[in-house]
C-alpha positions as CSV (number, residue, x, y, z in Angstrom):
1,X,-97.4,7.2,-76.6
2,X,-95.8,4.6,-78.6
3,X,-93.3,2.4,-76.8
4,X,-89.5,2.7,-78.4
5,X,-87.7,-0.6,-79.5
6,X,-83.8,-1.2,-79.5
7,X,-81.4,-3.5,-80.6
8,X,-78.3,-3.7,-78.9
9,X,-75.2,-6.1,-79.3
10,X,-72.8,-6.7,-76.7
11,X,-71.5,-10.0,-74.4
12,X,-73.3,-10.9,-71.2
13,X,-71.5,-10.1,-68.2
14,X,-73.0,-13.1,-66.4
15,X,-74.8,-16.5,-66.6
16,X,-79.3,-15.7,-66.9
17,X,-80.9,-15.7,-63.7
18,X,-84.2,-17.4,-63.8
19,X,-87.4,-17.1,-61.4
20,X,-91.2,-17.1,-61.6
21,X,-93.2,-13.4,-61.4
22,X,-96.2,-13.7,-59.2
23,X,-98.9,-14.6,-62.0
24,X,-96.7,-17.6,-62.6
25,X,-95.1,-16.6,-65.8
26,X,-91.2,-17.7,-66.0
27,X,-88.6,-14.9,-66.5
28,X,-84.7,-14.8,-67.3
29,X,-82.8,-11.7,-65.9
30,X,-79.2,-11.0,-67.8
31,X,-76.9,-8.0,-68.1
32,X,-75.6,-6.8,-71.6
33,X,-72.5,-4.9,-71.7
34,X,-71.6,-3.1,-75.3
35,X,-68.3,-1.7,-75.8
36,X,-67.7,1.4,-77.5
37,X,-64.7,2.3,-80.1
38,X,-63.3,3.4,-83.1
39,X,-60.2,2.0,-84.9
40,X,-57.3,4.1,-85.2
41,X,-55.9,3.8,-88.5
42,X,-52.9,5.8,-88.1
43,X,-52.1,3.4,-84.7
44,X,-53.2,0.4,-86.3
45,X,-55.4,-0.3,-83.1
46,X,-58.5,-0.6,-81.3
47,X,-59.0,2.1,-78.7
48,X,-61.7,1.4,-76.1
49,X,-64.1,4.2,-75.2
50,X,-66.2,2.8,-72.5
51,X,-69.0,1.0,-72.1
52,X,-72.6,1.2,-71.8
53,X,-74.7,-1.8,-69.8
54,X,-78.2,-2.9,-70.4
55,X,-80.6,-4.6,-67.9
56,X,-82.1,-7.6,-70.4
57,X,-85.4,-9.7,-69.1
58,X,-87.2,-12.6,-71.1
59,X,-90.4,-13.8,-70.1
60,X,-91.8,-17.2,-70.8
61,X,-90.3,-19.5,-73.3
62,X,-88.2,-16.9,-74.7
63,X,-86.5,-17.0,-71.3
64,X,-86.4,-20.7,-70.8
65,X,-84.0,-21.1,-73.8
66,X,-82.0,-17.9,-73.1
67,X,-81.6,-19.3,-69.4
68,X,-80.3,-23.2,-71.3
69,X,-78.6,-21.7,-74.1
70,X,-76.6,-18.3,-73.1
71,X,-73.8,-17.9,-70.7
72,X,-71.4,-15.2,-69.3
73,X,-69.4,-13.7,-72.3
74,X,-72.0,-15.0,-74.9
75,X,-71.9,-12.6,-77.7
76,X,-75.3,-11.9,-78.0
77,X,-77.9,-9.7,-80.5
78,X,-81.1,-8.6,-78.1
79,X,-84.2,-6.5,-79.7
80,X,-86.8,-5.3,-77.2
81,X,-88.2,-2.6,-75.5
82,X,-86.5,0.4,-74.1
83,X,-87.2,1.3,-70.8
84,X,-85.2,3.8,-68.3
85,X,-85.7,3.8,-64.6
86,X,-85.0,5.3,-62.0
87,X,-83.9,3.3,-58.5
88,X,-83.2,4.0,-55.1
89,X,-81.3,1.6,-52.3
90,X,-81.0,3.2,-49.1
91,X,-78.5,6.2,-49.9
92,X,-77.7,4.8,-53.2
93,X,-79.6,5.9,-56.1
94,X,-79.2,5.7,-60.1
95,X,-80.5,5.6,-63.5
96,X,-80.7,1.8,-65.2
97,X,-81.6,1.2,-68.9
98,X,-83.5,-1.8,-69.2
99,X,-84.4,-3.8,-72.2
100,X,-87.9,-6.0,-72.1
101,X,-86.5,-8.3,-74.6
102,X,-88.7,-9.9,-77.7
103,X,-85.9,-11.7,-79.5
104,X,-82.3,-12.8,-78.3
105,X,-79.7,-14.5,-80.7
106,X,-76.1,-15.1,-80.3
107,X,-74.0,-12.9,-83.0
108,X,-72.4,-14.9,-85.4
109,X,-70.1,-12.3,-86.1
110,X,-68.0,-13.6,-83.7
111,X,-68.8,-17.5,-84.0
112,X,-70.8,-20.1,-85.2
113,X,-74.0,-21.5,-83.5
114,X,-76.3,-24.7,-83.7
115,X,-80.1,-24.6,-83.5
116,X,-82.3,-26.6,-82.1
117,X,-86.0,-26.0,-82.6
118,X,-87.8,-26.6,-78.9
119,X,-91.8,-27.4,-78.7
120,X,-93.3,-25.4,-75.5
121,X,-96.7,-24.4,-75.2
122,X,-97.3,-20.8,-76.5
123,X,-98.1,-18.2,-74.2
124,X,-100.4,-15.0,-74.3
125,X,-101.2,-11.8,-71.9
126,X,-99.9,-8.8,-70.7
127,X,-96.5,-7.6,-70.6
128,X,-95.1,-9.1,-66.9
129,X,-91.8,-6.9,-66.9
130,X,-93.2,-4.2,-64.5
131,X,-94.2,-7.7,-61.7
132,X,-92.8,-6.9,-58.5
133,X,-90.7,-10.3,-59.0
134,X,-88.7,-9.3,-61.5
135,X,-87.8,-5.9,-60.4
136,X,-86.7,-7.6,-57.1
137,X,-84.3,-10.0,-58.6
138,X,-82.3,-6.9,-60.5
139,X,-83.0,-4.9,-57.4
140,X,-81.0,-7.8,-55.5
141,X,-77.9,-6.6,-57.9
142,X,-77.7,-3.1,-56.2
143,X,-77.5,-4.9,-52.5
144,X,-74.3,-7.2,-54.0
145,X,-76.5,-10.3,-54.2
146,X,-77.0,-12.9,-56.8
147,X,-80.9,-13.8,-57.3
148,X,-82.2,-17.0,-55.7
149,X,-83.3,-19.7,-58.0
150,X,-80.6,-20.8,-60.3
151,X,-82.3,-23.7,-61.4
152,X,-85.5,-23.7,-64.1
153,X,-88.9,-24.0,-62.8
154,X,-90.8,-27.8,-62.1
155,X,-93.7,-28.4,-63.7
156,X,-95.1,-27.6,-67.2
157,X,-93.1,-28.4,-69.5
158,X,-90.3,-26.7,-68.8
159,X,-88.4,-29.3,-67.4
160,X,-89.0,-31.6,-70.2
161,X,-86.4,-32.4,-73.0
162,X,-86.3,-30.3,-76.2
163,X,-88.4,-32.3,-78.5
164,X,-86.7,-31.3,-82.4
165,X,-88.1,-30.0,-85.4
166,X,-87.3,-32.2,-88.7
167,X,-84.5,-31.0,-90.3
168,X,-85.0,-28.3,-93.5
169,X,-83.3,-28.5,-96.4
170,X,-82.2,-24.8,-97.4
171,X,-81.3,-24.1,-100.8
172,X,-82.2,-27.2,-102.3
């Protein structure tokens, strides 16, 4: 069986959490929240139905520039892979929907952005969302605690200033 791809929009509902799964391999944890609605024309206002939240990780240098670049209440465009599981905590227990993300973007519906192209070694290999690592910092959420390591990795060059592209002229 195929695996099935999504693409959500919504607003983060807190700043990326970053840490390193156990083959090394950086990761950025975030939660999406998307708000659903309709506009009521004969009330001339948005009525809120709910919401629906979606568990978001990066890997690698996707999530290095997610972690520097996105904040809580980022509007945000994420396309990945859909995954649902299943979790238990002690007595608690619950369905999560989580998203192994291949691109993330801010949505310029709602604002303007500036890019900055980054050089960072590319990296190969198998998908890392299922390392133990990962799992544990969003399993940390469930217990009411944050995950450790707020701060990017040392070493590589992760910690080294964005180096930019040279500008492109569009259009001309």
């Amino acid at each position: 069986m195929t695996d099935s791809y999504v693409t959500v929009a919504g607003n983060l509902t807190a700043d990326p959490t970053i840490g390193n799964t156990k083959g090394g391999d950086v990761f950025a944890n975030f939660r999406v929240a998307v708000n659903h609605g309709y506009f009521d024309r004969e009330k001339g206002v948005w009525l809120e139905t709910g919401a629906s939240f979606y568990k978001v990780s990066t890997f690698r240098a996707l999530a290095v520039n997610v972690f520097e670049s996105l904040h809580k209440g980022t509007p945000v465009v994420v396309h990945g892979k859909l995954r649902v599981n299943e979790w238990e905590n002690g007595e608690k227990q619950g369905t999560e929907v989580q998203i192994t993300a291949v691109a993330v973007g801010p949505n310029l519906s709602f604002g303007q952005a500036d890019f900055t192209a980054v050089r960072r070694p590319h990296f190969t290999g198998n998908d890392p969302s299922a390392d133990e690592n990962v799992q544990a910092a969003f399993a940390q959420e469930h217990d009411g605690e944050l995950p450790a390591g707020q701060e990017p990795p040392a070493g590589d060059d992760y910690d080294q200033e964005p180096v930019p592209e040279e500008p492109v002229a569009i259009g001309a």
